[in-house]
C-alpha positions in Angstrom: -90.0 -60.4 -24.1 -88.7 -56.9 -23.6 -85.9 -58.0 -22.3 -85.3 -59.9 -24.8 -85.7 -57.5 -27.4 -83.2 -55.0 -25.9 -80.4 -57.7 -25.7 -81.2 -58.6 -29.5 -80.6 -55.1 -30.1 -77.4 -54.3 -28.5 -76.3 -58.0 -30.3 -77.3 -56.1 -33.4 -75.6 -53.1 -33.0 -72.5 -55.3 -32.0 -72.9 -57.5 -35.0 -73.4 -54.0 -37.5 -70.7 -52.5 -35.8 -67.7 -55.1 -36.3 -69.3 -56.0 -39.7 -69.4 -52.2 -40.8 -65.7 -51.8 -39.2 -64.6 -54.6 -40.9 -65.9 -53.5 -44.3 -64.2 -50.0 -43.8 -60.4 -51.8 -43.0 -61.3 -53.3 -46.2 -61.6 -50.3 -47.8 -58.4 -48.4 -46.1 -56.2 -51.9 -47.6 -57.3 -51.7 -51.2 -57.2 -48.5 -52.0 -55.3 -46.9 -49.3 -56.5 -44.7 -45.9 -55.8 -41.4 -47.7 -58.8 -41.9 -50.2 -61.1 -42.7 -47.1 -63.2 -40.1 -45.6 -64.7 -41.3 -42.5 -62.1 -44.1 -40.6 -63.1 -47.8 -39.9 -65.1 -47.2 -36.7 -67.2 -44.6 -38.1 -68.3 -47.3 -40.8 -69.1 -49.2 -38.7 -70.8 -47.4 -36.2 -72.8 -45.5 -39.3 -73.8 -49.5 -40.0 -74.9 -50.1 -36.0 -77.1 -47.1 -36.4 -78.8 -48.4 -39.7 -79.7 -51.3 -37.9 -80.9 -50.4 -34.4 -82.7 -47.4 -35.4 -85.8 -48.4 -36.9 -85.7 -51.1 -34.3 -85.6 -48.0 -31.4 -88.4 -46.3 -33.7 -90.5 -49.5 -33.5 -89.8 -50.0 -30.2 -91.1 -46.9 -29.1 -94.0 -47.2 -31.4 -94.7 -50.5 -29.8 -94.6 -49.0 -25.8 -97.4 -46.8 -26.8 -99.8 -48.3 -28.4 -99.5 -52.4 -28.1 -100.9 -52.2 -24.3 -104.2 -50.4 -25.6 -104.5 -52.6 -28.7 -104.1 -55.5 -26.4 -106.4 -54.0 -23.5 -109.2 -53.7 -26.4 -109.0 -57.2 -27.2 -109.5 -58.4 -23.8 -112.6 -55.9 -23.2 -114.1 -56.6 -26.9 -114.0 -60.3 -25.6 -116.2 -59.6 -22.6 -119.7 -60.5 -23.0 -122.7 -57.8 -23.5 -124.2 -58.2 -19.9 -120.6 -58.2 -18.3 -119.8 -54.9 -20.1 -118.4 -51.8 -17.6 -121.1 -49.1 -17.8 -118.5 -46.7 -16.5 -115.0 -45.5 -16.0 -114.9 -47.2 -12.4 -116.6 -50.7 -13.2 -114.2 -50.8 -16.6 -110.9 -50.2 -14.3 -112.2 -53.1 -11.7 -113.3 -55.4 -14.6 -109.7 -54.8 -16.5 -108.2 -55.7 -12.9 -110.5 -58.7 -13.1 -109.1 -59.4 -16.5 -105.2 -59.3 -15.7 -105.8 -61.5 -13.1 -106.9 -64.0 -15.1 -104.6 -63.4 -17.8 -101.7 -63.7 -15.2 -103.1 -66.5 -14.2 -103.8 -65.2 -10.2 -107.4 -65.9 -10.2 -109.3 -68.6 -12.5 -111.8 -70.0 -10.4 -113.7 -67.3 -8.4 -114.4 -65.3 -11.9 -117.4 -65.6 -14.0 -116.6 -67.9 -17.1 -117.2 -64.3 -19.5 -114.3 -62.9 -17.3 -112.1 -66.0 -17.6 -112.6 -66.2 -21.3 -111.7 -62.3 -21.6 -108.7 -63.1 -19.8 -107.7 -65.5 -22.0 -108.2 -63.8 -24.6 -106.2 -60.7 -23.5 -103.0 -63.4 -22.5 -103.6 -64.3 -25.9 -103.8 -61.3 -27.4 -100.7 -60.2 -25.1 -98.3 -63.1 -26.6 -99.2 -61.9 -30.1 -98.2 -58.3 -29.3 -94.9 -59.2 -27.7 -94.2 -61.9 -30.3 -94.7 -58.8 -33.2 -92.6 -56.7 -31.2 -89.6 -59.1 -31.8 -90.2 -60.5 -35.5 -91.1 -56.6 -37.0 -87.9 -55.5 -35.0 -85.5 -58.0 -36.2 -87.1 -57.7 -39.8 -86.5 -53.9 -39.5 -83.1 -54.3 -38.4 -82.5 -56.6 -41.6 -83.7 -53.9 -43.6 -81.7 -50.8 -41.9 -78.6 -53.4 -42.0 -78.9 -54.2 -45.8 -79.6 -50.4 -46.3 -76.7 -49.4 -44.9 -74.7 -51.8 -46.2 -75.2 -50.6 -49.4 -74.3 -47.1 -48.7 -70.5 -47.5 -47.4 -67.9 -46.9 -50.0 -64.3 -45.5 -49.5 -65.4 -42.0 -49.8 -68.8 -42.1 -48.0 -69.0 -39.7 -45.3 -70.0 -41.8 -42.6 -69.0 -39.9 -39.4 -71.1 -37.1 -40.7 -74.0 -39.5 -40.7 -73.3 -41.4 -37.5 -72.9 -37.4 -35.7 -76.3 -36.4 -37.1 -78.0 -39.4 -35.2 -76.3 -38.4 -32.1 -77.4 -34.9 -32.5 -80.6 -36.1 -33.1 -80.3 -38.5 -29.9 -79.5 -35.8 -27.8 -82.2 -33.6 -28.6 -84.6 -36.7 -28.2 -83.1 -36.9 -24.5 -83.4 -32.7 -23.7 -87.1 -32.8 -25.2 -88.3 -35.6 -22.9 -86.6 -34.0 -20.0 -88.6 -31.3 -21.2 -91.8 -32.4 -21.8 -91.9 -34.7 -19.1 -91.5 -31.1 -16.7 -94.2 -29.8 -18.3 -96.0 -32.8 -18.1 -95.9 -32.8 -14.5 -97.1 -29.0 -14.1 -100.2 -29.6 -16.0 -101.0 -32.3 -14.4 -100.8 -30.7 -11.0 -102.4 -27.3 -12.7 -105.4 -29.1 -14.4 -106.0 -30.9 -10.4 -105.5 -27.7 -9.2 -108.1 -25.7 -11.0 -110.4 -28.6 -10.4 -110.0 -28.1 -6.9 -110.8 -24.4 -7.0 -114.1 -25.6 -8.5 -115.4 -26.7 -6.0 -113.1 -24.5 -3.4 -112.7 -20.7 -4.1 -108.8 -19.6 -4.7 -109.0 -17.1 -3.0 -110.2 -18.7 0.5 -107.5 -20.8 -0.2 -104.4 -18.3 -0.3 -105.7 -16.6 2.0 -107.8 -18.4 4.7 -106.7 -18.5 8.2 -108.3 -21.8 9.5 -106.6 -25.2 7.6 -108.9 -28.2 8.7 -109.7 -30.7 5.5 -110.4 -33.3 7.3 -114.5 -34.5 7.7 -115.7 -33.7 10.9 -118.6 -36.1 12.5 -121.0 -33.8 13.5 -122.3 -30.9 11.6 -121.5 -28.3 14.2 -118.0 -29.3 14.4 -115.2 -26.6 12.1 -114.7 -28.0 9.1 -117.6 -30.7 8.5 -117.2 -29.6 5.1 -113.3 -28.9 4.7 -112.1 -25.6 5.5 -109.1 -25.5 3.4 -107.3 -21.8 4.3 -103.4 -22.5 3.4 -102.1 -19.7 5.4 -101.3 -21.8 8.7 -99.3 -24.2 6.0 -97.1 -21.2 4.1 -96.5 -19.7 7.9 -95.7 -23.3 9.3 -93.5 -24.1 5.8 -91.5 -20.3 6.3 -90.7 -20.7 9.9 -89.4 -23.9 9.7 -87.8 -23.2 6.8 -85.9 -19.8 8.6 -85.0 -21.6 11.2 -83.0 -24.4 9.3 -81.4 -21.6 7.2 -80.5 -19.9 10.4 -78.3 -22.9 11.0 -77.0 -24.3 7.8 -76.2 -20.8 6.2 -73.8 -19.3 8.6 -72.2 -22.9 9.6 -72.2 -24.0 6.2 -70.8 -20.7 4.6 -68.1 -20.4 7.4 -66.9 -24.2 7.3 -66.5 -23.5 3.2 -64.4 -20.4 3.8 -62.6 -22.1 6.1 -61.8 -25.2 4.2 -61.1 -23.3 0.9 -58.4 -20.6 2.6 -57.5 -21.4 6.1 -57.3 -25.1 6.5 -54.2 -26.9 5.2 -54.8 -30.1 2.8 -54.6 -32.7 5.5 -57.1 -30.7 7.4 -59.4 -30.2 4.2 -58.9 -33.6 3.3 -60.5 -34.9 6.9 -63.4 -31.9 7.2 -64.5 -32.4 3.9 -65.8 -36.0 3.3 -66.9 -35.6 7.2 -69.1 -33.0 6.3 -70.9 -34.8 3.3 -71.6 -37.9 5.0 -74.6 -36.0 6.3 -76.1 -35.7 2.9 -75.9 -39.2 2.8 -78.3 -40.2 6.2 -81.4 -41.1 5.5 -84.1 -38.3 6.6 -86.0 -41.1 8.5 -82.6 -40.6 11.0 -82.9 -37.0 11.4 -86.2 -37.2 12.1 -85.7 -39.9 14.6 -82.6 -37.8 16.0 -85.3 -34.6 15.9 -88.4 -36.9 17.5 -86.1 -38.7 20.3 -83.8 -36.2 21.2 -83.7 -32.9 20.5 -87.6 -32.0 20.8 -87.0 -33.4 24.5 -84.0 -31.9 25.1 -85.7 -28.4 24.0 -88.7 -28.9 26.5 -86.7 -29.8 29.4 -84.5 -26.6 29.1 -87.6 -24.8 28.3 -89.3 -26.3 30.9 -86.4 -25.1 33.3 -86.4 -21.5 32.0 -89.8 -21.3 32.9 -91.2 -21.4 29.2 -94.3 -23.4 27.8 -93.0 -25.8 25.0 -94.4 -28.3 23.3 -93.8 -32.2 22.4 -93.2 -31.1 19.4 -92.3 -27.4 17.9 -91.1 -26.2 15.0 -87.7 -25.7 16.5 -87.2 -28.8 17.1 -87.3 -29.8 13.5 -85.7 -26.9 12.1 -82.7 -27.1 13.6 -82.4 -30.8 13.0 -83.2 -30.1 9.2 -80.7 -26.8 9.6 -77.7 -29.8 10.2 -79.1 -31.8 7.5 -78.8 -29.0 4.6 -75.6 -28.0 5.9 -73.4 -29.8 3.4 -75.7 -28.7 0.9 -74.2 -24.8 1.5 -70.9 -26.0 2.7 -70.1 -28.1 -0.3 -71.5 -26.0 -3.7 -69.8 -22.8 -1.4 -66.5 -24.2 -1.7 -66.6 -25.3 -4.5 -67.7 -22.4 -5.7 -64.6 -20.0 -3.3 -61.9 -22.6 -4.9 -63.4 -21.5 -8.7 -62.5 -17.9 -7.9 -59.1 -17.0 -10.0 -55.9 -17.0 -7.9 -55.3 -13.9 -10.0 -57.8 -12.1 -7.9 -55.9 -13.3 -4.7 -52.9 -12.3 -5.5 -53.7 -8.7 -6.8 -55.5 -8.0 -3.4 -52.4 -9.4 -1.1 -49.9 -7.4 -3.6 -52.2 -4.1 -2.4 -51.5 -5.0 0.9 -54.6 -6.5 2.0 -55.0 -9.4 4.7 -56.2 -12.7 4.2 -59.4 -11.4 6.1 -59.3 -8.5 3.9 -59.2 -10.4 1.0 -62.1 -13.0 1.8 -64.4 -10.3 2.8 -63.2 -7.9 0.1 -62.8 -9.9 -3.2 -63.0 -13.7 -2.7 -66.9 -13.3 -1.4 -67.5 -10.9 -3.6 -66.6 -12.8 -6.1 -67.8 -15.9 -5.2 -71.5 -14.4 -4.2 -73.4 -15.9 -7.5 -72.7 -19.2 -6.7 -73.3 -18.6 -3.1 -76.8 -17.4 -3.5 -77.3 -20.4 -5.3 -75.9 -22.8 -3.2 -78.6 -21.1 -0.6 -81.4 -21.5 -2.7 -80.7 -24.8 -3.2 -80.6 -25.4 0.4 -83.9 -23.7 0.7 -85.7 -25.3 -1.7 -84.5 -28.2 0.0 -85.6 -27.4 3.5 -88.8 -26.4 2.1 -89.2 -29.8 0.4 -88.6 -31.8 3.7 -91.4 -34.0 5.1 -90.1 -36.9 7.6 -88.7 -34.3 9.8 -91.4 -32.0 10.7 -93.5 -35.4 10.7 -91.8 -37.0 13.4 -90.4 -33.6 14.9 -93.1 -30.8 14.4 -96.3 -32.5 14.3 -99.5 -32.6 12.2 -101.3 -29.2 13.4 -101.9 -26.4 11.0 -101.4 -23.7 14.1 -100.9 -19.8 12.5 -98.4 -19.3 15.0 -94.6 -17.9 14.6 -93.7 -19.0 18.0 -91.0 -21.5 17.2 -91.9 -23.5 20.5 -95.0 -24.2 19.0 -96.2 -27.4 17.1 -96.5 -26.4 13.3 -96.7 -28.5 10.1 -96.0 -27.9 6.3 -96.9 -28.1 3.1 -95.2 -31.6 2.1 -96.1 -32.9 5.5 -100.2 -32.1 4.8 -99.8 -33.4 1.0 -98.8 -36.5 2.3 -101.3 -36.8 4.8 -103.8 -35.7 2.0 -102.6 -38.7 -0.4 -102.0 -41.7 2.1 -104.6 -44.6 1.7 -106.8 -45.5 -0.6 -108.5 -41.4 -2.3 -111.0 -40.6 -3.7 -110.0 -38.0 -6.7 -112.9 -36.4 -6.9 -113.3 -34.8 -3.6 -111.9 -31.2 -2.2 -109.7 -32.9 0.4 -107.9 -35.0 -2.0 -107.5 -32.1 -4.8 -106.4 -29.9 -2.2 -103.0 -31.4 -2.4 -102.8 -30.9 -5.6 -103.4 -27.5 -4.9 -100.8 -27.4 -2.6 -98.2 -28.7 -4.8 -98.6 -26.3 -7.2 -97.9 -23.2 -5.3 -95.0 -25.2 -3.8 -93.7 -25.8 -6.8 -94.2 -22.2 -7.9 -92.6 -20.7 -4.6 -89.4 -23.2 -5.7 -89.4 -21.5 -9.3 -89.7 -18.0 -8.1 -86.7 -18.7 -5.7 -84.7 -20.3 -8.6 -85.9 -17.1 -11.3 -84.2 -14.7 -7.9 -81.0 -16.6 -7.9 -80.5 -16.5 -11.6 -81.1 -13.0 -11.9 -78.5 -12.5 -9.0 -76.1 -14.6 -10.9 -76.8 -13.0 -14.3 -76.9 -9.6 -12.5 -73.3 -10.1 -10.7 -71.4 -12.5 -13.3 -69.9 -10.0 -15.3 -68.2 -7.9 -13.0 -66.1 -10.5 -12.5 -65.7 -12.5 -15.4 
């Protein structure tokens, strides 16, 4: 029925717009264009929007609150000794209840169920057919409202730019609410977990174990959750990818911007960006079958003690992945730099050399720094990599040769499977994520105030 509903309203719109449109030529013939104020289209767009708005209005209205109207029919029909006594039994007996009402499971039910369920189908089919009847009628209503408005000198196009104002400020507050959304969410987890774990333990412990042990004299039969093994495993695999991708990203962007000709530019370019299109389940297959071998064989024959997997291993695969990342926005960035700036360094005298290192760089360094952070954040995001490549182990280690793991890999460990969200293992990645996510915002808060700081000298 939803469906159904949208396609109604873009006929609507249609129908308002050509009839609106139609009414405003109508206008222009009798009495002559000059005498209009808004043209045609904007008469009859100003007419759409009559129409479909209190329809959108509805149909938001509807999205929130028809599901719990219609889940509180289907529970009210329950009888008394079939009632949930708690949030768990009322989730399984609504499950119970959709069943039914889907019609997935009739005959292993208890007939109180079954009739609940049909009463919730019931109750469902009433909701959706409201939906449609109050939304057409509404759109009659915004349709013969608008109707009435339009007149040769009506101002229309201010009316049908004030909705799309208003539009557009709908769409940048749920962008922005639905950020904030998210990092309450993970804060209000978080502070449950450092109920029942202290913060500061968790910053600053040295021991990561949160799984249940099976005897009591085992580490961890209660959870030791000490993060610092994560942040060290998460940095070092995170330097060593950088240590790749920056200098072979920066250097292939300088040289595509100034040295290589347009058939050259034309080839290196897309060939570069086709990495940011493979799937990270390849690199990590690339990192897992070949490269993690190939580093313990040659460290094996240099007489060094490598493991099956190590964080080098997975770093440098990662450090190929992010290199379009660098190589791309740097560019991009090099080819936004004035030709003005070029041409007043080679009319000094200055090399081509001279003049990249001097004043394109230089110039370019704001966007740079971004295009770096950017790439860190997304190294720092990565999980199928150091899964397949670097292991599980939360080793405090900085060896690179060394299994390590990282903060996405242990959140998804934490999360896959059926949870319970009530315990310290399962908030813990919560936890996790939010100083993730505030280690991303401090590095994006450092490159804006090196772009703010180094914009104007240049602009």
């Amino acid at each position: 029925m939803t469906l159904i509903y949208l396609l109604g309203l873009v006929l609507v719109a249609a129908g308002a717009y050509v009839v609106g449109r139609q009414k405003g030529v109508t206008f222009a013939m009798a009495g002559g264009a000059s005498r209009m104020h808004s043209l045609p289209s904007y008469h009859g767009a100003y007419l759409a929007v009559s129409a479909i708005a209190p329809m959108l209005l509805w149909f938001i209205l509807w999205l929130v609150f028809a599901h719990r109207v219609v889940e509180w029919g289907g529970m009210s029909a329950l009888p008394a000794d079939l009632a949930p006594a708690d949030g768990l039994a009322y989730a399984s007996r609504l499950r119970e209840i959709l069943l039914v009402a889907d019609g997935v499971q009739t005959n292993e039910v208890a007939p109180g169920v079954r009739a609940a369920g049909e009463t919730y189908a019931l109750w469902r089919g009433l909701s959706e057919w409201t939906l449609l009847i109050v939304g057409l009628g509404l759109a009659l209503i915004g349709f013969a409202w608008g109707a009435r408005q339009l007149e040769p000198q009506f101002r229309a196009r201010n009316g049908v730019e004030r909705f799309v104002k208003v539009l557009l400020i709908a769409c940048s507050a749920v962008a922005v609410l639905t950020t904030v959304g998210i990092v309450f969410s993970v804060l209000f987890e978080t502070l449950r977990f450092f109920a029942k774990y202290p913060w500061y333990d968790f910053l600053f412990g040295l021991q990561w174990s949160p799984q249940t042990a099976i005897r009591a004299d085992q580490v961890g039969a209660s959870g030791t959750f000490g993060a610092v093994p994560l942040f060290a495993g998460t940095t070092l695999i995170m330097l060593i990818a950088m240590s790749v991708a920056g200098p072979i990203g920066l250097f292939a962007a300088i040289f595509m911007a100034e040295y290589a000709s347009p058939r050259v530019r034309g080839i290196v370019k897309p060939v570069l960006e086709v990495l940011a299109g493979v799937p990270t389940v390849v690199f990590g297959f690339f990192a897992a079958l070949t490269v993690a071998p190939f580093i313990r064989s040659t460290g094996e024959a240099l007489g060094l003690n490598v493991a099956s997997e190590s964080a080098l291993a997975a770093g440098l695969v990662m450090g190929v992945m992010i290199i379009p990342f660098v190589s791309s926005l740097s560019d991009d960035v090099i080819n936004a730099v004035p030709q003005s700036l070029r041409d007043g360094s080679y009319g000094m005298g200055a090399t081509k050399s001279e003049t990249i290192k001097k004043v394109i760089l230089p110039a370019a360094l704001p966007g740079i720094v971004s295009a770096f952070m950017l790439a860190i954040s997304r190294a720092v995001g990565e999980t199928m990599i150091v899964v397949m490549a670097a292991g599980l182990a939360g080793n405090l280690t900085f060896n690179p040769l060394e299994a390590v793991t990282t903060v996405t890999v242990q959140i998804k460990t934490l999360l896959v499977g059926d949870q319970e969200f009530d315990s310290a293992k399962t908030l813990s990645a919560f936890a996790l994520g939010f100083v993730l996510f505030f280690f991303t915002l401090v590095l994006n808060f450092i490159a804006l105030r090196i772009v703010q700081r180094y914009r104007e000298q240049y602009d």
